[in-house]
FIKOLZA-1660 file (N, C-alpha, C; in steps of 0.1 Angstrom, whole numbers, plus 5000, padded with zeros to 4 digits):
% residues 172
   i   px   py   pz ch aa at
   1 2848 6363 7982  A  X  N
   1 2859 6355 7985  A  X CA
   1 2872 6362 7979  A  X  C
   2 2886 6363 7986  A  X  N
   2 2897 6371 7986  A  X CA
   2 2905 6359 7983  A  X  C
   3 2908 6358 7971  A  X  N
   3 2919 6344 7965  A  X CA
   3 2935 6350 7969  A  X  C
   4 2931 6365 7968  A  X  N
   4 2951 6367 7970  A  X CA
   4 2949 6376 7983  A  X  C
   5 2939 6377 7990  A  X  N
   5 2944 6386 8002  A  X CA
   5 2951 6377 8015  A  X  C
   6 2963 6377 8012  A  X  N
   6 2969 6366 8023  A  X CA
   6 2965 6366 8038  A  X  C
   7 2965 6355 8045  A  X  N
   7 2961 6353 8056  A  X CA
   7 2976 6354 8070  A  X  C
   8 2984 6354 8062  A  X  N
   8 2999 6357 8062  A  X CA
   8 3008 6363 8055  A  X  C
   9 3016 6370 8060  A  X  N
   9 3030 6380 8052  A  X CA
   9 3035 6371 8045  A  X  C
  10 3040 6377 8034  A  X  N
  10 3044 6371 8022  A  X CA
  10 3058 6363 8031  A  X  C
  11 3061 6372 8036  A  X  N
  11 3076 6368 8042  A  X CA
  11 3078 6355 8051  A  X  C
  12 3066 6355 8059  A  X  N
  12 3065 6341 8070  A  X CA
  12 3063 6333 8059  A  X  C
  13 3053 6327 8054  A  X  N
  13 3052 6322 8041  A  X CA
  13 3066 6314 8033  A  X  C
  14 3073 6324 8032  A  X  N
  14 3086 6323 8024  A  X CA
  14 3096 6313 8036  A  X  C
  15 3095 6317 8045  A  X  N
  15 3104 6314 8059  A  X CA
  15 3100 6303 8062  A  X  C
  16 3085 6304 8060  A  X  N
  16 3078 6285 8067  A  X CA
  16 3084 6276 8056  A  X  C
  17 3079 6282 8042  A  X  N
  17 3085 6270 8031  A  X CA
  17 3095 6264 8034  A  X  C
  18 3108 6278 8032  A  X  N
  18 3119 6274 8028  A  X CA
  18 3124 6264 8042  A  X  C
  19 3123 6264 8052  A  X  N
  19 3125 6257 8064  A  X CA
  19 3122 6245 8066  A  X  C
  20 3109 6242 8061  A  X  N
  20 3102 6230 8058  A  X CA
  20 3111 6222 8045  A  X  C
  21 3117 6229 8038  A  X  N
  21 3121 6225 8026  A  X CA
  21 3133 6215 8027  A  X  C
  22 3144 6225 8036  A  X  N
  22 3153 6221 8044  A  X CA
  22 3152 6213 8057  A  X  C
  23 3150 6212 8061  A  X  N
  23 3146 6204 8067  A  X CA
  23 3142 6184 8062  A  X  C
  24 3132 6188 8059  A  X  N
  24 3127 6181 8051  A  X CA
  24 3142 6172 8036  A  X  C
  25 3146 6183 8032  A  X  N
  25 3159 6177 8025  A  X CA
  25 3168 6170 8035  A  X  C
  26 3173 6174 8045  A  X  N
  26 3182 6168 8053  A  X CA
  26 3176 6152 8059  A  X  C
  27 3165 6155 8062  A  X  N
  27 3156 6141 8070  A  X CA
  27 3156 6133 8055  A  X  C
  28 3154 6135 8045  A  X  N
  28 3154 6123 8034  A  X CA
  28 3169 6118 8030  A  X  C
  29 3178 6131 8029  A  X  N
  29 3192 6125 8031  A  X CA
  29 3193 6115 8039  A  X  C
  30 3194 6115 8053  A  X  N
  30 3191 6109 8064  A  X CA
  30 3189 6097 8063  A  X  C
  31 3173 6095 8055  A  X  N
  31 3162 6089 8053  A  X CA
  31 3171 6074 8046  A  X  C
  32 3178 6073 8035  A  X  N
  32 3182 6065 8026  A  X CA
  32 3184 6067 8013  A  X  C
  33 3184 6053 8007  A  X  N
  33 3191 6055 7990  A  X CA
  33 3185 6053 7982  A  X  C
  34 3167 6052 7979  A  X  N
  34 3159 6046 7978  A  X CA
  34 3158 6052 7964  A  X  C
  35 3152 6049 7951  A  X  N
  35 3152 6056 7942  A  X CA
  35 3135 6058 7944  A  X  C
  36 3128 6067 7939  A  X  N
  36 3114 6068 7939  A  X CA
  36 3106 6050 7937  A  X  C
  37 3111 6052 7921  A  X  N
  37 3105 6038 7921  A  X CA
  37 3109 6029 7930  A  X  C
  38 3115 6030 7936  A  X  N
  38 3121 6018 7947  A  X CA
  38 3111 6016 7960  A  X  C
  39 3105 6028 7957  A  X  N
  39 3096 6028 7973  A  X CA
  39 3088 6018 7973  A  X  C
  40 3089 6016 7994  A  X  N
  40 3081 6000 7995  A  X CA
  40 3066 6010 7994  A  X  C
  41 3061 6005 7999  A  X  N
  41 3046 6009 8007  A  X CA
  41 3046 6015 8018  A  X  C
  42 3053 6014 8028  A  X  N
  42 3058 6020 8041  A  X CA
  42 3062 6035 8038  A  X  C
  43 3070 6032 8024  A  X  N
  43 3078 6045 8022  A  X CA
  43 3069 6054 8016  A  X  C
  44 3063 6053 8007  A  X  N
  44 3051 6059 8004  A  X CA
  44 3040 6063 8014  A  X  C
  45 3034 6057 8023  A  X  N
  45 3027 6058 8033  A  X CA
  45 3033 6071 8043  A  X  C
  46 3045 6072 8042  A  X  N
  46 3053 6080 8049  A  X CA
  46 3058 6089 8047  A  X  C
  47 3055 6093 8031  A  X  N
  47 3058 6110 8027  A  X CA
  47 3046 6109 8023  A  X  C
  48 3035 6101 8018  A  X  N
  48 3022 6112 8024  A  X CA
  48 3017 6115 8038  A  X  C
  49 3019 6109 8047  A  X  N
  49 3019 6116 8059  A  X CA
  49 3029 6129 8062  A  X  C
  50 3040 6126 8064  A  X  N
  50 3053 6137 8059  A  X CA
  50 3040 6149 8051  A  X  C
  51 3038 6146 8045  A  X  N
  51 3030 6161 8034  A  X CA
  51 3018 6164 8038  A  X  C
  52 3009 6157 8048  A  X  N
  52 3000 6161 8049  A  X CA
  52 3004 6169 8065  A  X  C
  53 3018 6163 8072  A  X  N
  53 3023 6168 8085  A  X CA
  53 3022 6180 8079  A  X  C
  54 3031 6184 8069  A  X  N
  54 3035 6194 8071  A  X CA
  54 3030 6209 8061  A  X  C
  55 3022 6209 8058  A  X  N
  55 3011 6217 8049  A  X CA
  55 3008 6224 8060  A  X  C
  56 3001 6224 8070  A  X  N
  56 3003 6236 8080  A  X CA
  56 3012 6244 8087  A  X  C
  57 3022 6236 8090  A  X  N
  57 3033 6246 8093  A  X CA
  57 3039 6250 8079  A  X  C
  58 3040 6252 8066  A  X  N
  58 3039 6259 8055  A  X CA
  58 3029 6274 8057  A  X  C
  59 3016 6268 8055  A  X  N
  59 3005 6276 8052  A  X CA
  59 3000 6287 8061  A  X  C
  60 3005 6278 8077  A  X  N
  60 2999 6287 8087  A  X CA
  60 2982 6293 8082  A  X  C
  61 2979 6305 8092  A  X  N
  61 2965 6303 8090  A  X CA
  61 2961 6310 8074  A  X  C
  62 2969 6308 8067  A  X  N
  62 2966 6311 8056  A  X CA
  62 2960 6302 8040  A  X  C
  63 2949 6306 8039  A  X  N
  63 2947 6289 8029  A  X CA
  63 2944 6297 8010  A  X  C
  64 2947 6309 8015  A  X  N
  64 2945 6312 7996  A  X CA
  64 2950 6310 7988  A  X  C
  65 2945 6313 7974  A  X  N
  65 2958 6311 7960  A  X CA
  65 2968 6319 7960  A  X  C
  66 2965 6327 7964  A  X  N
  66 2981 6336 7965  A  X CA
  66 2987 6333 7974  A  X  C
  67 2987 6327 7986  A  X  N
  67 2994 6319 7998  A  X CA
  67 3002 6308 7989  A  X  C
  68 2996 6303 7985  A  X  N
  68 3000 6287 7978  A  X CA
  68 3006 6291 7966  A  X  C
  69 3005 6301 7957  A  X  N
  69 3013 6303 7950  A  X CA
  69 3030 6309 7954  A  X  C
  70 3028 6316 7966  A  X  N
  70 3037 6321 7971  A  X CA
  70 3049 6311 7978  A  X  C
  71 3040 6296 7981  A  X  N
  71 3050 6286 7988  A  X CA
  71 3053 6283 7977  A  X  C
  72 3045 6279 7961  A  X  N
  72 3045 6268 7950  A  X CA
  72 3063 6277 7946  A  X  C
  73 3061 6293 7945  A  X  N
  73 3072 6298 7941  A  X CA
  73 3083 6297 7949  A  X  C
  74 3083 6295 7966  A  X  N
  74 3093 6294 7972  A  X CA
  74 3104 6282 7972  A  X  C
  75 3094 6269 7970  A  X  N
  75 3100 6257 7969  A  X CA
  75 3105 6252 7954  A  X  C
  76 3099 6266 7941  A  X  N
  76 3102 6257 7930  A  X CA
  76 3120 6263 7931  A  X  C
  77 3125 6278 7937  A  X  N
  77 3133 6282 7937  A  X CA
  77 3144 6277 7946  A  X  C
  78 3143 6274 7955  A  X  N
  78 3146 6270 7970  A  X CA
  78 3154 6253 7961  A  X  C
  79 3148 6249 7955  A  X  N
  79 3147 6237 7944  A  X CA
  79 3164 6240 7934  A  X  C
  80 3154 6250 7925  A  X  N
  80 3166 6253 7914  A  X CA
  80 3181 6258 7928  A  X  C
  81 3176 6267 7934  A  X  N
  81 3191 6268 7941  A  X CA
  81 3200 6262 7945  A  X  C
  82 3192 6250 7951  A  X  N
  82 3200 6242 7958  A  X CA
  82 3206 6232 7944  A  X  C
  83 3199 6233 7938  A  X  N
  83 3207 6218 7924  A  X CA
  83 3218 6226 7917  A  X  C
  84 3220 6235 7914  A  X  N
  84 3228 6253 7910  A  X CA
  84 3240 6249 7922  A  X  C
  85 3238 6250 7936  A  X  N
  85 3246 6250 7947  A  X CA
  85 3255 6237 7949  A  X  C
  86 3250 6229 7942  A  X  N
  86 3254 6214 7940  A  X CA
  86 3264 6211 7932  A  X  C
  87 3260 6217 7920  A  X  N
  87 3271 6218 7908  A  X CA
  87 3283 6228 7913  A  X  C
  88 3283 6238 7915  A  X  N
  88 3293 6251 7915  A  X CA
  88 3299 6246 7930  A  X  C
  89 3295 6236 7941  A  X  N
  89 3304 6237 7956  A  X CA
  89 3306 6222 7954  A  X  C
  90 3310 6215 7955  A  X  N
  90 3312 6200 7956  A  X CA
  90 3311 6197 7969  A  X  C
  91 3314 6209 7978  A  X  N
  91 3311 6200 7992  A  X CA
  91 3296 6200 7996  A  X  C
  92 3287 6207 7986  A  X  N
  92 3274 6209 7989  A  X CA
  92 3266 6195 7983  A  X  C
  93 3273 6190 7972  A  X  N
  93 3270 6180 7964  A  X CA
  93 3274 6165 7974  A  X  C
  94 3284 6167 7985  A  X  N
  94 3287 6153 7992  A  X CA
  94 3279 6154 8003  A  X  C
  95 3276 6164 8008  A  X  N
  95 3266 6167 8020  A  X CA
  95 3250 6162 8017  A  X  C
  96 3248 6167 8004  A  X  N
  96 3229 6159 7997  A  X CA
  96 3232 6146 7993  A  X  C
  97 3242 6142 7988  A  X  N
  97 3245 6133 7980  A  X CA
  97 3246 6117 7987  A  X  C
  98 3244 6107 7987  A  X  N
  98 3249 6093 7991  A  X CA
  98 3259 6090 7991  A  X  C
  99 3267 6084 7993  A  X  N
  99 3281 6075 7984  A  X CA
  99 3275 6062 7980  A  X  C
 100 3287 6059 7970  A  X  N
 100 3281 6044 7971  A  X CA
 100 3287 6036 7977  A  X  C
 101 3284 6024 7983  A  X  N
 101 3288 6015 7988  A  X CA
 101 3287 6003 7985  A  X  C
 102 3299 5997 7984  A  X  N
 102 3301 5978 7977  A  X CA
 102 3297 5971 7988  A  X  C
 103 3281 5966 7982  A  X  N
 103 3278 5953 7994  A  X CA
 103 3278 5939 7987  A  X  C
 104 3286 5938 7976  A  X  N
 104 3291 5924 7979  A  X CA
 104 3308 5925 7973  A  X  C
 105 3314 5920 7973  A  X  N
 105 3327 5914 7965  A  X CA
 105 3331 5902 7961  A  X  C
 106 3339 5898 7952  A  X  N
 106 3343 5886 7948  A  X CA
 106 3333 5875 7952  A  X  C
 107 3322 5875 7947  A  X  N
 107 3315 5862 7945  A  X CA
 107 3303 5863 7963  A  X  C
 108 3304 5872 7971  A  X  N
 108 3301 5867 7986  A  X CA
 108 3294 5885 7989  A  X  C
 109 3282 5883 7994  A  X  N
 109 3273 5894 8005  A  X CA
 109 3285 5894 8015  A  X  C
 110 3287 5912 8015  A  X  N
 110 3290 5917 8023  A  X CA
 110 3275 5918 8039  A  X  C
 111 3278 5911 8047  A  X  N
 111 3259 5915 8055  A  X CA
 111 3264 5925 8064  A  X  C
 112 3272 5929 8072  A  X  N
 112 3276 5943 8076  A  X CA
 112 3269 5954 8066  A  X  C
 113 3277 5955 8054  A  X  N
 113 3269 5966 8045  A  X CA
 113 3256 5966 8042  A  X  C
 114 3250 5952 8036  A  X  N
 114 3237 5953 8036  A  X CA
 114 3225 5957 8048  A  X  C
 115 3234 5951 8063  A  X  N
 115 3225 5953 8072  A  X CA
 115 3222 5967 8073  A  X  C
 116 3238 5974 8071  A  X  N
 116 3231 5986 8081  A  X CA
 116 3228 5999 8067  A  X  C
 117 3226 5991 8051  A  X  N
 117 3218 5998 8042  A  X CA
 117 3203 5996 8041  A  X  C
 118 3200 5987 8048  A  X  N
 118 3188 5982 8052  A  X CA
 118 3188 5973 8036  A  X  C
 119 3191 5964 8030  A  X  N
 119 3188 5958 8019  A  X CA
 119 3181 5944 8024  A  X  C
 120 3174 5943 8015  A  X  N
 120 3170 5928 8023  A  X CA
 120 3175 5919 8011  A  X  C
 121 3173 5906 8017  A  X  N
 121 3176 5893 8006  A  X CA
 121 3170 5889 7987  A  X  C
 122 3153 5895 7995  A  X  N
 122 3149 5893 7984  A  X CA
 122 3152 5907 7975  A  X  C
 123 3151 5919 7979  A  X  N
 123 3158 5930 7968  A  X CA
 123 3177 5925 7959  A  X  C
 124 3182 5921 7972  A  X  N
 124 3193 5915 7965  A  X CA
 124 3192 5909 7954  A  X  C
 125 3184 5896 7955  A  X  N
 125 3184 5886 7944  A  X CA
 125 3176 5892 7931  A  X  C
 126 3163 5900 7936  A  X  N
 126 3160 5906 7925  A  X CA
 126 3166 5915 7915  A  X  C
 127 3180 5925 7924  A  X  N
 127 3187 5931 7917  A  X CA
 127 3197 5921 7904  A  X  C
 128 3202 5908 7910  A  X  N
 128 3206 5900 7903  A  X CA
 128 3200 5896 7891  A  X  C
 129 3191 5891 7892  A  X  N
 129 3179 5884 7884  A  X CA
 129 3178 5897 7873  A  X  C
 130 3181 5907 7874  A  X  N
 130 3173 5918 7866  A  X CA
 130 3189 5921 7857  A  X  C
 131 3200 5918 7862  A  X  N
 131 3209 5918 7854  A  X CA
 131 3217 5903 7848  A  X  C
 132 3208 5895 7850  A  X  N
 132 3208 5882 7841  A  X CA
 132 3219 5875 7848  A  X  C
 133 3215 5873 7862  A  X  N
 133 3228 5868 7871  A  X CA
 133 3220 5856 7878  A  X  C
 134 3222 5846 7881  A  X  N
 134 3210 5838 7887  A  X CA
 134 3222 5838 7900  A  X  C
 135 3234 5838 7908  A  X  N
 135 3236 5840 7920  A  X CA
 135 3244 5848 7921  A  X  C
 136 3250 5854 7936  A  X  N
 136 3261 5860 7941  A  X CA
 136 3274 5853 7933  A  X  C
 137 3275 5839 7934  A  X  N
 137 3288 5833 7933  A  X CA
 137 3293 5840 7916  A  X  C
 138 3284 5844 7909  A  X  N
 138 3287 5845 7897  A  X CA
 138 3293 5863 7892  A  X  C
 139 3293 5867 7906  A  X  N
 139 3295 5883 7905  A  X CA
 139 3310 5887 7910  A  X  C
 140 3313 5897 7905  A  X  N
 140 3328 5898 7912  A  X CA
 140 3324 5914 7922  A  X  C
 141 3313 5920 7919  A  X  N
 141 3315 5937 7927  A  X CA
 141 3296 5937 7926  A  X  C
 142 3288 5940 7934  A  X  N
 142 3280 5944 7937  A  X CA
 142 3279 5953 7945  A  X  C
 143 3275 5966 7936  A  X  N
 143 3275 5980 7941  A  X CA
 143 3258 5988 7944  A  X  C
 144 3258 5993 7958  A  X  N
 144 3246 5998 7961  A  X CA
 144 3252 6016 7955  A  X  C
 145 3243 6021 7946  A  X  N
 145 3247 6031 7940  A  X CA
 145 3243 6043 7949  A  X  C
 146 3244 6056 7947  A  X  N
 146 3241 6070 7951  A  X CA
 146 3224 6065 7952  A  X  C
 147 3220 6065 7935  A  X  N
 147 3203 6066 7934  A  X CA
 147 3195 6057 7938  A  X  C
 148 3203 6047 7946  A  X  N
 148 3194 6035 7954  A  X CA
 148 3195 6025 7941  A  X  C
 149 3202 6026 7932  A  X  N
 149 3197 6013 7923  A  X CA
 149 3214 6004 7932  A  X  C
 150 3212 5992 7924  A  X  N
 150 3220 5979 7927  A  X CA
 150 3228 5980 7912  A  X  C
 151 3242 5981 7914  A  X  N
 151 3249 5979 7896  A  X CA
 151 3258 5966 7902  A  X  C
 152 3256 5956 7893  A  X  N
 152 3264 5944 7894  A  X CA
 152 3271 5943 7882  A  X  C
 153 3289 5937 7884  A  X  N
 153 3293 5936 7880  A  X CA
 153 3300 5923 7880  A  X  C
 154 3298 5915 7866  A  X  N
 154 3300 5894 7871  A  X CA
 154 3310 5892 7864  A  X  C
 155 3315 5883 7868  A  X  N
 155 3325 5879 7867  A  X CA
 155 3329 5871 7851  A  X  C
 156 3323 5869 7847  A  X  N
 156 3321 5866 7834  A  X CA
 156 3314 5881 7825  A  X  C
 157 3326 5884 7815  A  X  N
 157 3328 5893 7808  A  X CA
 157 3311 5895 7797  A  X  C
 158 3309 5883 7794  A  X  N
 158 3299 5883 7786  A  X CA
 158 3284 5884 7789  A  X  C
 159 3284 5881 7804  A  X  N
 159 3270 5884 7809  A  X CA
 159 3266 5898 7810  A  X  C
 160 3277 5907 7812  A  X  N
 160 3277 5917 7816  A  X CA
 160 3266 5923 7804  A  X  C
 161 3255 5933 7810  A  X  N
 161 3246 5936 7805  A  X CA
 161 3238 5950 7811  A  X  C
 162 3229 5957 7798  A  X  N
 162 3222 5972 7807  A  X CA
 162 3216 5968 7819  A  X  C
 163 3211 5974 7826  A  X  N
 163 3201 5968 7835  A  X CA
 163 3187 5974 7823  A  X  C
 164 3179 5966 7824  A  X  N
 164 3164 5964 7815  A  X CA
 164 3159 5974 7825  A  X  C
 165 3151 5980 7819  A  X  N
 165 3138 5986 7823  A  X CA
 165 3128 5979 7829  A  X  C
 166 3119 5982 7842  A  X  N
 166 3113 5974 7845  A  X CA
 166 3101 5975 7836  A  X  C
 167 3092 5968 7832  A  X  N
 167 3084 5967 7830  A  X CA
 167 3071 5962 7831  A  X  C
 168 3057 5966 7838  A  X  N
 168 3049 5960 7846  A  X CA
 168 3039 5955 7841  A  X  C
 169 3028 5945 7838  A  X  N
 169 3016 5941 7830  A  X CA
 169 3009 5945 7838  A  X  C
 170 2997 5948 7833  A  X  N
 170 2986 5954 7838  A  X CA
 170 2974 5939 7832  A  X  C
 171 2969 5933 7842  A  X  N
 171 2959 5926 7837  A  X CA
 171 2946 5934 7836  A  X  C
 172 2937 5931 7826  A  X  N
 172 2928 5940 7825  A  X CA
 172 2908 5927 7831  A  X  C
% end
């Protein structure tokens, strides 16, 4: 068995990654504002598919450890560059990046915004609930952030609070 005799040029290899990489970055830009932990099930279901799509057009007919080390090194770089390219161009930073957008104000859902952020009802209220708000009426700015989280800001000075960490019980 030949672990590093490639089944492909280092070069195609390099070209399949980095393309897939990009690519792949632009389609999740695209994609939404979801923070990892935020993923439904759907969304999860759908970058493992996404990863299992796309491991052959990477690999082509190549399946050794030196193939895979050679994508492992193209995408950890392809990675650092682009976060490096983010910092130093700011127009590269608004092109990856989200904005944020206010989907509620003064006490009332904006549903324009929410609709076409895809938010639904129950994430809304949950975002509330998680910052010690039991309604809308009690908020002055509800903001859908860059990282997919919800930052609420109420109208009452003293509620205002971190958002808590979630934390999950595990029944045994």
């Amino acid at each position: 068995m030949h672990l590093f005799d490639l089944g492909e040029p280092v070069w195609a290899l390099i070209v399949r990654s980095a393309a897939i990489y990009l690519v792949l970055l632009v389609g999740l830009r695209v994609f939404g504002k979801r923070e990892v932990g935020q993923f439904t099930l759907f969304d999860l279901v759908f970058v493992l598919l996404v990863a299992n799509a796309v491991q052959p057009a990477m690999t082509g007919r190549d399946t050794t450890l030196g193939g895979g080390f050679v994508i492992i090194a193209t995408l950890l770089l392809l990675n650092l560059l682009v976060a490096r390219l983010r910092v130093r161009f700011p127009i590269i930073e608004r092109l990856l990046e989200s904005k944020s957008v206010v989907v509620a104000r003064d006490g009332h859902w904006l549903p324009d915004k929410l609709k076409r952020e895809g938010i639904t009802g129950d994430e809304t209220m949950a975002a509330l609930r998680e910052h010690g708000i039991g309604s809308i009426e009690e908020t002055k700015l509800v903001v859908l952030e860059a990282d997919g989280s919800l930052s609420v800001v109420p109208k009452d000075p003293s509620v205002a609070r971190k958002r808590p960490r979630k934390v999950r019980f595990v029944k045994h």
